[in-house]
C-alpha positions in Angstrom: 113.7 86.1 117.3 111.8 86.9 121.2 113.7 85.6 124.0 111.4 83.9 126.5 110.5 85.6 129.4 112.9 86.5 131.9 111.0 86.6 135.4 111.6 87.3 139.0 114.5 89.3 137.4 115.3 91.5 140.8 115.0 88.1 143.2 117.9 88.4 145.7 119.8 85.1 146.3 119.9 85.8 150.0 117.2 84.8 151.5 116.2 87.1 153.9 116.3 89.9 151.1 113.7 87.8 149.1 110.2 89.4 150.1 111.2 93.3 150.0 113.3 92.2 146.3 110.2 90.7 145.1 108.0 93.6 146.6 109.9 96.0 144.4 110.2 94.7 140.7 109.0 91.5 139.2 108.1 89.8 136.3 110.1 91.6 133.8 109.8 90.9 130.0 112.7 91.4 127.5 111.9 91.7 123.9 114.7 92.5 121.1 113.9 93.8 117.8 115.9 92.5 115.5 117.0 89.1 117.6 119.4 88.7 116.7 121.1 92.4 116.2 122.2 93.4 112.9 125.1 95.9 111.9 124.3 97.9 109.2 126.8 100.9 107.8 129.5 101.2 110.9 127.2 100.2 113.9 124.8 98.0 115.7 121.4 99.4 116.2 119.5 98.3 120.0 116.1 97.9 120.2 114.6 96.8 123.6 111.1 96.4 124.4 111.0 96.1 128.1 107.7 95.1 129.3 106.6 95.4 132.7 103.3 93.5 134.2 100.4 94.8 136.1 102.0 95.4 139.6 105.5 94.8 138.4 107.4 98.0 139.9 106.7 99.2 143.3 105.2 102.8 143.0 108.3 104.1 145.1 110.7 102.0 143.4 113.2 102.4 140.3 115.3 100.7 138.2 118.1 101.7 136.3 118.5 98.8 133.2 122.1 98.6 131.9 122.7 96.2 128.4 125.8 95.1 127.6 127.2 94.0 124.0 129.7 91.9 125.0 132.2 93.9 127.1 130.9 97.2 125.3 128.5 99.2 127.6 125.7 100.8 126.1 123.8 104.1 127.8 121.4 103.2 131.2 117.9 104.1 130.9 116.0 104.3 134.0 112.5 103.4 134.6 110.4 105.0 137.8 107.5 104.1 139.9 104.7 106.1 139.8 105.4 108.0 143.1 109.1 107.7 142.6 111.5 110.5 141.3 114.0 111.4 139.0 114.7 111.9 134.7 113.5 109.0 133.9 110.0 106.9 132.3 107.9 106.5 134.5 105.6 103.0 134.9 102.3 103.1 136.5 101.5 100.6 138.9 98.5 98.4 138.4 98.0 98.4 134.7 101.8 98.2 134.1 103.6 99.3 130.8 106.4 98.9 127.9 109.4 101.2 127.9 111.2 100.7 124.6 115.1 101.3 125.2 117.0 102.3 121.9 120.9 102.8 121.5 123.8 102.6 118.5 126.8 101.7 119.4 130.2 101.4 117.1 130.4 98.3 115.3 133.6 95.9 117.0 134.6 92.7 115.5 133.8 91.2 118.7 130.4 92.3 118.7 129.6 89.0 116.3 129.4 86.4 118.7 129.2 88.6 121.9 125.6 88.6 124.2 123.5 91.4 124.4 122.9 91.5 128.4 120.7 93.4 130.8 121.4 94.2 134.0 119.7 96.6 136.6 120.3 98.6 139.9 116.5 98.4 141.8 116.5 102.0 143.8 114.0 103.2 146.8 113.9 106.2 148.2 117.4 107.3 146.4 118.8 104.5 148.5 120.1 101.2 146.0 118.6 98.0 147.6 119.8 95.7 144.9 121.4 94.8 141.6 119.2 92.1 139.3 121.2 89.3 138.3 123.2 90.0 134.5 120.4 87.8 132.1 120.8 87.2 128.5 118.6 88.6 126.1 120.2 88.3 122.5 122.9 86.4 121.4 125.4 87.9 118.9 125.4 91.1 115.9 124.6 89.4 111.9 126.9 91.0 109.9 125.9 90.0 106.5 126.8 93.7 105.1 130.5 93.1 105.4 130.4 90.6 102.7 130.8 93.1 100.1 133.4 92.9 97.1 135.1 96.2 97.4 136.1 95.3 93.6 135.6 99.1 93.3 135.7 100.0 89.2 137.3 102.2 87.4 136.4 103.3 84.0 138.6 103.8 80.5 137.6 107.1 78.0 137.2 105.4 74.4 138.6 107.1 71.5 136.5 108.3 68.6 138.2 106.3 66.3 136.4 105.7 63.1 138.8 103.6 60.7 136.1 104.2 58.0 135.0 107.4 57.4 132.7 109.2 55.0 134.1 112.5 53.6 132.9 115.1 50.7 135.0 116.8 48.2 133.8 119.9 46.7 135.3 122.0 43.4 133.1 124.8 41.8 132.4 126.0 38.3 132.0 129.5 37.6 129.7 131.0 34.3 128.8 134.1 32.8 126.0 135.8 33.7 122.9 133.9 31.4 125.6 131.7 30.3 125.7 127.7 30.7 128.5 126.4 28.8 131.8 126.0 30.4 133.7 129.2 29.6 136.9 129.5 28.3 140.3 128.7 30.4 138.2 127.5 33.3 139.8 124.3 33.7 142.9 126.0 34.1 141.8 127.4 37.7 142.5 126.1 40.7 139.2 124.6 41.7 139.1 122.2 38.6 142.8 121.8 38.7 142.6 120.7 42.0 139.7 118.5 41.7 141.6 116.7 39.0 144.1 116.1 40.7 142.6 114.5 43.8 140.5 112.3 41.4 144.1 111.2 39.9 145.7 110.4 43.9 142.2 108.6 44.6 142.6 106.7 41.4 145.7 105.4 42.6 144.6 105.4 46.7 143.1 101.9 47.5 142.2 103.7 51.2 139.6 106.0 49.5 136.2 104.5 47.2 134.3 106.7 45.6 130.5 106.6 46.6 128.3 109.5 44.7 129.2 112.6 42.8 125.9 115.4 43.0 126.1 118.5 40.8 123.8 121.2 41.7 122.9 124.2 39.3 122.4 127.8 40.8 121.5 130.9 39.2 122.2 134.7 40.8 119.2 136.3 41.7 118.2 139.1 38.8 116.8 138.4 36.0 113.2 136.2 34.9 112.7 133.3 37.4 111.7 130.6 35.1 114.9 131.1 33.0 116.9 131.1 36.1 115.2 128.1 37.1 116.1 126.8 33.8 119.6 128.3 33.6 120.4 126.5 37.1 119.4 122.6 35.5 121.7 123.4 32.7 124.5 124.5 34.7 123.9 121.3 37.0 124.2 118.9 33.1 127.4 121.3 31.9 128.8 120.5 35.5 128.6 116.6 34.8 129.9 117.0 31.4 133.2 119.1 32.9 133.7 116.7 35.8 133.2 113.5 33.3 135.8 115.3 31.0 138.1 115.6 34.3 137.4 112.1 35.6 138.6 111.0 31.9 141.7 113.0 32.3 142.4 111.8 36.0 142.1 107.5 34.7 140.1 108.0 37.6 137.4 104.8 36.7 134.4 105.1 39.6 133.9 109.3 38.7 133.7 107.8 34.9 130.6 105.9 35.9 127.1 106.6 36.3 127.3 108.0 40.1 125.7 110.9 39.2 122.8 113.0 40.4 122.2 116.5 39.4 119.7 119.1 40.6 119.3 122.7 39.1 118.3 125.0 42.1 117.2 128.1 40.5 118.1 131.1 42.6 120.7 130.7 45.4 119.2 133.8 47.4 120.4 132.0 50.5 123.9 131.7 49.3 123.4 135.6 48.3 122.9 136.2 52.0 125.9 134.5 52.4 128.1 136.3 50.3 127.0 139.4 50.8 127.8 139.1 54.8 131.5 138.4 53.8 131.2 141.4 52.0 133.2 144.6 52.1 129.9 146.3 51.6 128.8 149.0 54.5 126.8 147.4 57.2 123.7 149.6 56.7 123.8 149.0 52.9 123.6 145.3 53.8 121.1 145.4 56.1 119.0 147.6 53.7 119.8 144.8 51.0 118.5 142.0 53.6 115.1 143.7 54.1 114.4 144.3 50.6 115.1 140.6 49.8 112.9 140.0 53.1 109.9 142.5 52.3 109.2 141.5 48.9 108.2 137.9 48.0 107.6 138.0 44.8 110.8 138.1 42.3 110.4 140.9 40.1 109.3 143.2 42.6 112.5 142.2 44.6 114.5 142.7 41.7 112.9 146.1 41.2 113.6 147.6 44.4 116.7 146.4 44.4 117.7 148.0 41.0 116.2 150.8 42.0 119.1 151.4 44.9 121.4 152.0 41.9 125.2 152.1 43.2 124.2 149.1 45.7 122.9 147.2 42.9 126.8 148.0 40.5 128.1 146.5 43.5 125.8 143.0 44.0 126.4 143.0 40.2 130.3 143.4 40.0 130.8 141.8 43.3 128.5 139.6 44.7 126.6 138.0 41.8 128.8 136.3 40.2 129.9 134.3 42.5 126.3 132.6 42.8 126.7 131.6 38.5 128.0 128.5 39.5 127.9 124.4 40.1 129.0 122.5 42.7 130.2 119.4 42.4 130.2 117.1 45.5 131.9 113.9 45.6 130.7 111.6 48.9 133.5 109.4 49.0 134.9 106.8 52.4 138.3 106.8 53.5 140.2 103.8 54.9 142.7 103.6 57.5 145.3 101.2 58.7 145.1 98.1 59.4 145.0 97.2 63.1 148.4 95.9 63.4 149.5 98.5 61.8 148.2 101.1 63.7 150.1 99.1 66.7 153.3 99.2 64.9 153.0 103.0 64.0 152.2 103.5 67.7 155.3 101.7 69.1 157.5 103.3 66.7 156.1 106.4 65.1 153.3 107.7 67.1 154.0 111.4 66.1 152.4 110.5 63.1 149.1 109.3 64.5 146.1 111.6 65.9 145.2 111.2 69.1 142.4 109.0 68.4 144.2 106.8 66.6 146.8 106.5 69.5 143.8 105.9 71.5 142.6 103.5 69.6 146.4 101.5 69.0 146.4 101.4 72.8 143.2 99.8 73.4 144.3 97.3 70.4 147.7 96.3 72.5 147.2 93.5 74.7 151.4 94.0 76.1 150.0 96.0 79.4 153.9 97.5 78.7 153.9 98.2 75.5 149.7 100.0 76.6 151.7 101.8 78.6 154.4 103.0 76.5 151.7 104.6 74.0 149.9 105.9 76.2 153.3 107.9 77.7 153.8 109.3 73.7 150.0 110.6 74.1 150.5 112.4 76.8 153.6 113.8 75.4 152.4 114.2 71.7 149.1 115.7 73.4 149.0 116.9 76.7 145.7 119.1 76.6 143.7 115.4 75.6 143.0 114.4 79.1 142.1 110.7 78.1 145.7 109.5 77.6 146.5 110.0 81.2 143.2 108.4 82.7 143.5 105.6 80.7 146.8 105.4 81.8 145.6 105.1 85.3 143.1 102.5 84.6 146.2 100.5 83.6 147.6 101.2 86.7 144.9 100.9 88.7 144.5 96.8 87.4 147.8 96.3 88.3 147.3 97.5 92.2 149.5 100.7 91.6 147.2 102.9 93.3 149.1 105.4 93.9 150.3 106.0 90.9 147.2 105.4 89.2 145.7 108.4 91.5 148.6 110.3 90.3 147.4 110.1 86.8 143.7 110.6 87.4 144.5 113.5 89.4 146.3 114.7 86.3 143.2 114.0 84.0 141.2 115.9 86.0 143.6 118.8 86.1 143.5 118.7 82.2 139.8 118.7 81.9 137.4 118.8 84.7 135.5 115.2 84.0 133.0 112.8 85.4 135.0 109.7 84.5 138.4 110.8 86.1 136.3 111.5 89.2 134.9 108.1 89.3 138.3 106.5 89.3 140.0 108.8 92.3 136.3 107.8 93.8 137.2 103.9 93.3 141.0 104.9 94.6 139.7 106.2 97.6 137.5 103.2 98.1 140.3 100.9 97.7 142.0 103.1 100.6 139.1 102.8 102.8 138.0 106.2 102.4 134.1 105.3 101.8 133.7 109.4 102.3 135.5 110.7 100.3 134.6 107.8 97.9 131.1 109.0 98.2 131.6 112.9 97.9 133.1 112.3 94.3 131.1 109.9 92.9 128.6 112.7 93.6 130.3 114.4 91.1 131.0 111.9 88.5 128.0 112.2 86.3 128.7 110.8 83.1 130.9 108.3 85.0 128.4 105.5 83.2 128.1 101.8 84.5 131.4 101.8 86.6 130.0 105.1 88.7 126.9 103.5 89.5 128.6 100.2 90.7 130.8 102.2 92.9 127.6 104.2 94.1 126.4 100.4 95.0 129.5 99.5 96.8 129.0 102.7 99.1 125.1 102.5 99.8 125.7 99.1 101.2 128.6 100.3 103.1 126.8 102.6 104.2 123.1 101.0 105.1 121.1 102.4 102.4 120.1 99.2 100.7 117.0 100.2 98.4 120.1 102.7 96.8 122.6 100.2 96.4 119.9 97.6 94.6 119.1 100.9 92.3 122.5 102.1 91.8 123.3 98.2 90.7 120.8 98.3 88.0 120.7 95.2 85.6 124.1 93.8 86.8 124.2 90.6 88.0 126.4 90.7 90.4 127.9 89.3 94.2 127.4 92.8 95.5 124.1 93.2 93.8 122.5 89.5 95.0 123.8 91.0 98.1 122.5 94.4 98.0 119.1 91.8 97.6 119.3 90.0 100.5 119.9 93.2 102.5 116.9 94.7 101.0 115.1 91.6 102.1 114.4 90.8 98.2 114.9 87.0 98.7 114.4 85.6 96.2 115.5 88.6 94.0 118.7 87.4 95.3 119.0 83.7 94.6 118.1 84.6 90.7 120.6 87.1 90.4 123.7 85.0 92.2 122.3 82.0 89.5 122.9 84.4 86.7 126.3 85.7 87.6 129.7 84.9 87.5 129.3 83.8 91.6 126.9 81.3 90.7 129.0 78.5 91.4 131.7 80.2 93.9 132.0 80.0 97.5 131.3 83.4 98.3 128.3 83.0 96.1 126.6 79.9 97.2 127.7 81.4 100.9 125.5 83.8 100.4 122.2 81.9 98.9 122.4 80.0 102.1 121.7 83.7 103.8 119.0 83.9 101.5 117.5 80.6 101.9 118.0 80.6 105.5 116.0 83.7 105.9 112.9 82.0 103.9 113.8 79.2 106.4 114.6 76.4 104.3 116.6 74.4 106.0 117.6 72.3 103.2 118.6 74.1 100.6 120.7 76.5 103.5 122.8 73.0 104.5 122.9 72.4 100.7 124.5 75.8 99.9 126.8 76.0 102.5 128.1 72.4 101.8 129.3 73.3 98.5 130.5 76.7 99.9 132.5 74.7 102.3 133.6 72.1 99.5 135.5 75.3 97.7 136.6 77.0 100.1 137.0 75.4 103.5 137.6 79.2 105.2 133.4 79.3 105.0 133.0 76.7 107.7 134.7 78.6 110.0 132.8 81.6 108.9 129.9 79.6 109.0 129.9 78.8 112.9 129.9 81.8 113.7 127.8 83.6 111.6 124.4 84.6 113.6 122.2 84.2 110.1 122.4 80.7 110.7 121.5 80.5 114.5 118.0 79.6 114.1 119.1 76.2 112.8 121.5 75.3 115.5 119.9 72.5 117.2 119.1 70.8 113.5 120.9 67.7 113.1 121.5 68.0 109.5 123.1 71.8 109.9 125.0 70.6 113.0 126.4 67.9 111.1 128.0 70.1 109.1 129.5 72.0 111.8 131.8 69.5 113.1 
């Protein structure tokens, strides 16, 4: 908004002073940019264009121009005559000239409602003739920014908590060399011992259901390639006849069924690489072994050079091969786990045996902010090198407005594992403390932090001025501070759609704030609208209201005034 002009601004009031005022400054224009001022981050930004006419400064003449915000003085800036000196910009005489003035002051409280003034000492010859008269040039400091929530967040580390799992059980069948039929005391060893035995427990283990059992046939690497191809697929059906026979033995009903696939893979000469690593056998031998098996593609040939390295060929024989004679047996198979009041109840009175996800996840199931509390305090003990326990410990603090001992407890986190999330939440305890720099130099930090960091990042850009950031850092959310972060980015009405699809829609603070909006597209109507029901919820917002320099445009219009009273 331009003030009109203010002329004749160095006219003395004493009449005999009037000609030689006149004959040294006149005509003065004051234009401020914004009108009126806006704080933005901690401080009030001046802009004065201050235009002087064709003749309007004596050539030997200067004026030193004061503003004033209120009772806060801002720095002089003088303006000479052509054939005047000193540090100053200088104005010519007959065509005139603008001098733009420019200051940032502190922002005060007071400065809301206070008057920008100018007021100047007119100098000739290094001798002051006169002070202009103190004029008005702005009225008051808009300062929307300091509507933001401060509702810093903080953010929770979920547990990895699966209640149902998949899982594989494996058991192995060992066979002669050429040889596919089960040999003779093999079910007595421990592999098919065992696997009957876990068949009979899952039998009776309504947690666990049996989804697929695959038997795969291998053959060790000597020998014809077609029969070992051949060998391998009859291993594979011998292996489904054993486990069958086991399953029968166990009761166990689902491995009695037809969940059976069965692949023969011919030679395992990447499980021979395997076993031969493990070996006891001397480094060079095996690495002599490897480039054989690399150099020569085709089998026989392979087979050839490797016979030919006699005693490293006893040992593959005795040692290595007959470990690849074999089936696997693979049962996929999901697991179950407690029910989720039961985890709770384990938790509260047994958590020693729980894992530390399932603590985890037993806390985030208990809705007894105590009784939260109380298992996350047995995590911590149970498993202090799990920094989660403790964070989320702080988040519970945190809610409740125990900040310091919430920091306490992210502080620990952090000392535990260096982390992006724990970092966000000392970040949102510094905010809450006022200490937007700090806030700022660990959110920095915080990557991985997820939706809660960027809101915090939002809080701060607006804090701090830097409105295009803050409408970024908000992303989707529809938010107070984001709709605000909006209308400081001049993003209208950006601003009224967000507010309309948040949980502000109908509040005082938000409908407070669409006026803003809507008084900056100058409806008039809809502003008086907003601000009614603003008002109707929350009669602090008149108040607020009368003062508030967004609104000043529509003082004289009867339908806003009427709303003043």
């Amino acid at each position: 908004m331009k003030n009109p002009s203010i002329k004749s601004l160095a006219m003395f009031t004493i009449a005999g002073s009037l000609v030689a005022s006149c004959s040294l400054i006149k005509d003065v224009n004051y234009t401020v940019t914004p009108s009126p001022l806006e704080m933005h981050g901690d401080s009030v930004r001046v802009k004065v264009d201050v235009t002087f006419p064709q003749k309007g400064l004596n050539k030997k003449a200067s004026v030193e121009i004061t503003p004033m915000l209120g009772n806060n003085a801002l720095n002089s800036v003088l303006v000479m005559g052509e054939k005047s000196t000193g540090n100053g910009t200088t104005i010519l005489y007959k065509p005139g000239g603008v001098v733009t003035y420019e200051d940032v002051i502190a922002y005060k409280p007071d400065m809301e409602t206070a008057e920008l003034t100018v007021s100047g000492r007119v100098m000739k010859g290094g001798v002051e003739k006169m002070m202009t008269p103190t004029k008005k040039i702005a009225e008051g400091t808009i300062i929307t920014p300091l509507l933001v929530n401060k509702d810093f967040k903080v953010a929770s580390e979920k547990d990895k908590h699966v209640n149902v799992r998949e899982e594989v059980y494996t058991a192995q069948i060992n066979y002669l060399k050429g040889k596919s039929d089960l040999q003779s005391g093999e079910l007595d060893k421990e592999s098919l011992k065992s696997f009957e035995k876990w068949l009979a427990d899952a039998q009776n283990n309504s947690k666990i259901k049996i989804k697929s059992i695959q038997i795969v046939g291998y053959a060790s690497p000597e020998g014809e390639e077609n029969k070992n191809n051949t060998l391998s697929t009859d291993r594979a059906n011998t292996g489904k006849t054993t486990a069958l026979l086991l399953a029968k033995n166990a009761k166990n009903e689902s491995a009695s069924k037809e969940i059976y696939t069965l692949l023969g893979r011919g030679e395992d000469y990447e499980g021979f690489k395997v076993e031969l690593e493990k070996s006891a056998m001397d480094q060079d031998e095996k690495q002599l072994v490897i480039r054989v098996l690399e150099m020569y593609k085709d089998p026989i040939q392979r087979e050839t050079e490797m016979r030919n390295m006699a005693k490293t060929f006893t040992y593959l024989e005795k040692s290595i091969f007959p470990k690849l004679r074999r089936a696997e047996i693979k049962v996929t198979y999901e697991t179950t786990g407690h029910s989720d009041e039961l985890y709770v109840i384990i938790a509260k009175t047994n958590p020693e045996k729980l894992g530390v996800e399932e603590l985890l996840y037993a806390a985030s199931l208990q809705k007894d902010l105590a009784e939260k509390a109380l298992i996350y305090a047995a995590c911590e003990k149970l498993y202090p090198t799990d920094y989660r326990a403790y964070n989320n410990e702080g988040v519970l603090l945190f809610t409740q407005g125990k900040v310091a001992e919430a920091e306490s407890k992210f502080e620990k986190a952090l000392s535990v594992k260096d982390n992006g999330v724990s970092k966000n939440n000392l970040a949102a305890v510094a905010g809450a403390k006022g200490d937007f720099k700090k806030a700022k130099e660990l959110l920095e930090k915080s990557s991985g932090a997820g939706a809660e960091g960027n809101y915090n990042k939002g809080i701060i850009s607006i804090v701090q001025g830097n409105y295009p950031n803050a409408v970024s850092n908000f992303g989707d959310n529809k938010t107070f501070n984001k709709a605000l972060a909006q209308v400081l980015n001049k993003d209208f009405d950006g601003a009224i759609a967000t507010i309309n699809a948040s949980a502000d829609a109908n509040s005082a603070q938000g409908l407070y704030l669409k006026a803003i909006a809507y008084a900056h597209q100058d409806k008039v109507d809809e502003t008086v609208k907003a601000l009614q029901a603003s008002i109707a919820k929350d009669a602090s917002f008149k108040a607020k209201m009368k003062k508030d320099r967004e609104f000043l445009k529509f003082a004289t219009n009867e339908n806003f005034a009427a709303i003043t009273k």
